[in-house]
Steps between C-alpha positions, in 0.01 A plus 500: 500500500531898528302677156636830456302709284786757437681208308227573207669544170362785273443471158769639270506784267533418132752554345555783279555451142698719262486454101816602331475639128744332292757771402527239137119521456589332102658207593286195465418326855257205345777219541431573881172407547469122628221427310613226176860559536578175356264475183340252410610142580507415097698815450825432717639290247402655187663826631879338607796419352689182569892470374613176605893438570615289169755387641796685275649634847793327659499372823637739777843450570632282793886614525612727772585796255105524421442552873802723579355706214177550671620505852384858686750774509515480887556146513821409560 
């Protein structure tokens, strides 16, 4: 086995960082921290809104004018 010493790897620079001021220094950026994003567990359904489908729609339609209606313009 042949060691070569010249096959050393040197340690690499760190990187540079550059911090951007926000040109919209107003705007409100606490929805993007990760920390409690969700709430609370207990909260998620106090906080929603369900709307169930009552059933008062009809059925979608089954005839071959329904589907020539919603066929793409460059289907032909």
């Amino acid at each position: 086995m042949i060691e070569n010493d010249s096959l050393q790897t040197t340690p690499r620079r760190e990187r540079r960082r550059i911090v951007r001021p926000s040109d919209a220094e107003d705007i409100d950026r606490s929805v993007d921290q990760p920390d409690d994003s969700f709430g609370t567990p207990t909260s998620w359904d106090n906080e929603r809104e369900v709307i169930l489908d009552d059933g008062d729609t009809p059925p979608p339609t089954e005839n071959d004018d329904f589907w020539n209606e919603e066929r793409p313009p460059h289907y032909s």
